[in-house]
Residue, then its C-alpha position, 0 to 999 in steps of 0.5 A: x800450334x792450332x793442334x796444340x790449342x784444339x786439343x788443349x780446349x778439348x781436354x778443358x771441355x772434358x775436364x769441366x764435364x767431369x767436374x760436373x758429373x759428381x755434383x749431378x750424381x750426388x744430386x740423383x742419389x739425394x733425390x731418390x727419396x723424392x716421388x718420380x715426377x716431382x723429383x725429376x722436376x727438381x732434379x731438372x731445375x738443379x741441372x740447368x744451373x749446372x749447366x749454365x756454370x758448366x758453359x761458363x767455366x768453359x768460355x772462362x778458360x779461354x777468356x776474350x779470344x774468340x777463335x779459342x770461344x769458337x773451338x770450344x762452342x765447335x767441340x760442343x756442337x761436335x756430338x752429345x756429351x755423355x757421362x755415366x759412371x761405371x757400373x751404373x745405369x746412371x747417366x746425363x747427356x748434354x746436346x747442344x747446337x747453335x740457336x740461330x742456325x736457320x731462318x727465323x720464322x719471325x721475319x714474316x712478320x716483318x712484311x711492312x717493316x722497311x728495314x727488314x726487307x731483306x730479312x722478310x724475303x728470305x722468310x717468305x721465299x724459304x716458306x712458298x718454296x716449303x709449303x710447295x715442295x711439301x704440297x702442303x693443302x692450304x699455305x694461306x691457311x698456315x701462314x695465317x695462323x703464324x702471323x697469328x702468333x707472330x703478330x697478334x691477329x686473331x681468328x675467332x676460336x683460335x687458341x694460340x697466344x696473340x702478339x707475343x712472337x713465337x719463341x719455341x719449337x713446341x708454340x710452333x708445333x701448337x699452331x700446326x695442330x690448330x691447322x691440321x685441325x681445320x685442314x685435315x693435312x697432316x703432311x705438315x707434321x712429316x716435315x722437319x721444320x727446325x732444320x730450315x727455321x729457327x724459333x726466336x723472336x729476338x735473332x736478326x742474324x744466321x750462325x751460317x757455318x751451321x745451317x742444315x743440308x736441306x736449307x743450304x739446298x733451298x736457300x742456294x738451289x743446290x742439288x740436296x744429294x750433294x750438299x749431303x755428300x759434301x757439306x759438314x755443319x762447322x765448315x765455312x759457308x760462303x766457300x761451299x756455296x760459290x764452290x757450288x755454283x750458288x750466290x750468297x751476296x743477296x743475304x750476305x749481311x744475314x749471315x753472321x761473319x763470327x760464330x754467335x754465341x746463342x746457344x740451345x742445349x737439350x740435356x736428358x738424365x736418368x732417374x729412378x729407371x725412368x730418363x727426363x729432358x729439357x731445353x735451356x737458351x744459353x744466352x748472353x751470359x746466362x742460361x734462360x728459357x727453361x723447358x721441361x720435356x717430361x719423361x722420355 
């Protein structure tokens, strides 16, 4: 039965993909008319509605019943979805993956807030066990200039936005180069942070079943050979770290008990022989947060 139910939801994925496709292809073919760089921003502006309808019609088809809403997020977090008509170089690739798969780097901020305590340590932990294990050259430095963002400290001559929270992995990129410019470090810039940390301020809560190899290994001192061996993002967590011989009581209520319906797509189209990206935030019905990338 669950078989039958899987692979009806993976046929509606697919469906509501290619019902998007021809409205996309129409849009590229209008627009080739279009000057490159402008076209291709209209172009992305158009394909994140479709996106956000896209994901509507899937969660749609199954209505309230969250294990078919959990098969159909699992199917589109499973690999990027690519569509491309035959003989043609064009194409658009959707990749999406759950927002809040990681700490929240705005939880170091919340030092002085009593209820968040436990949020706060696991924050802190996660970033003195990072900076350590990355020799990172001046962590006071860092940590610094993130509280900085996070909470509207200043440094006289600093560029960074005061006070408003830090809601993306490219603001986060920004503070490491205003670091890396006054401590000559550029070890910082070898570490792939969004697989430990996330990067908005609203989330209070950790979409466990898809956290990152290195994190579980971190977070639950577990050798990280086998957690690359053993773990696959979708699997349940509580099962694999008592399996292992870690405790995951002390953030047990960080730990979201039901899949959380955030989510961040990248989404990458051709047009006119060059290829385009940028990020949406799938969030509570709606898309938000637009982000263009640029040329590729």
């Amino acid at each position: 039965m669950r078989n039958g139910v899987v692979l009806f939801i993976t046929l509606s994925v697919i469906v509501a993909m290619l019902g998007l496709v021809g409205v996309i292809f129409s849009y590229l073919d209008r627009a080739k008319q279009n000057s490159s760089h402008s076209g291709a921003i209209i172009q992305s502006n158009l394909f994140f509605a479709d996106t956000s309808r896209a994901i509507d019609k899937l969660l749609k088809i199954v209505g309230k019943d969250k294990d078919k809403r959990e098969t159909i997020l699992t199917t589109l977090y499973s690999a990027p979805m690519t569509l491309q008509p035959q003989e043609s170089e064009l194409f658009i690739t959707a990749e999406c993956r759950p927002l809040d798969n990681g700490v929240n780097i705005n939880w170091l901020g919340y030092e002085n807030n009593s209820s968040m305590q436990t949020h706060y340590s696991m924050a802190q932990r996660l970033f003195d066990d990072m900076v350590d294990r990355y020799s990172i050259d001046n962590p006071s430095l860092l940590l610094e200039k993130i509280l900085i963002a996070i909470n509207g400290s200043s440094i006289e001559g600093s560029r960074l936005k005061r006070g408003v929270g830090i809601v993306s992995l490219s603001q986060f990129e920004e503070i490491l180069r205003e670091y890396q410019l006054q401590s000559d470090d550029r070890g910082v810039e070898k570490i792939r942070w969004e697989r430990f940390f996330t990067f908005d301020k609203g989330s209070i809560l950790i979409d466990g079943n898809y956290i990152s190899a290195e994190l579980i290994s971190m977070l639950f001192d577990i050798e990280l050979e086998l957690v690359k061996d053993e773990w696959f993002e979708g699997d349940n967590l509580k099962e694999f770290v008592v399996a292992n011989g870690g405790d995951i009581s002390k953030y047990k209520k960080i730990f979201s008990p039901t899949l959380i319906e955030r989510i961040h797509c990248k989404v990458t189209y051709s047009y006119l022989d060059e290829v385009y990206s940028f990020g949406l935030d799938y969030l509570e019905e709606r898309a938000e947060r637009f982000e263009f990338y640029a040329k590729q």
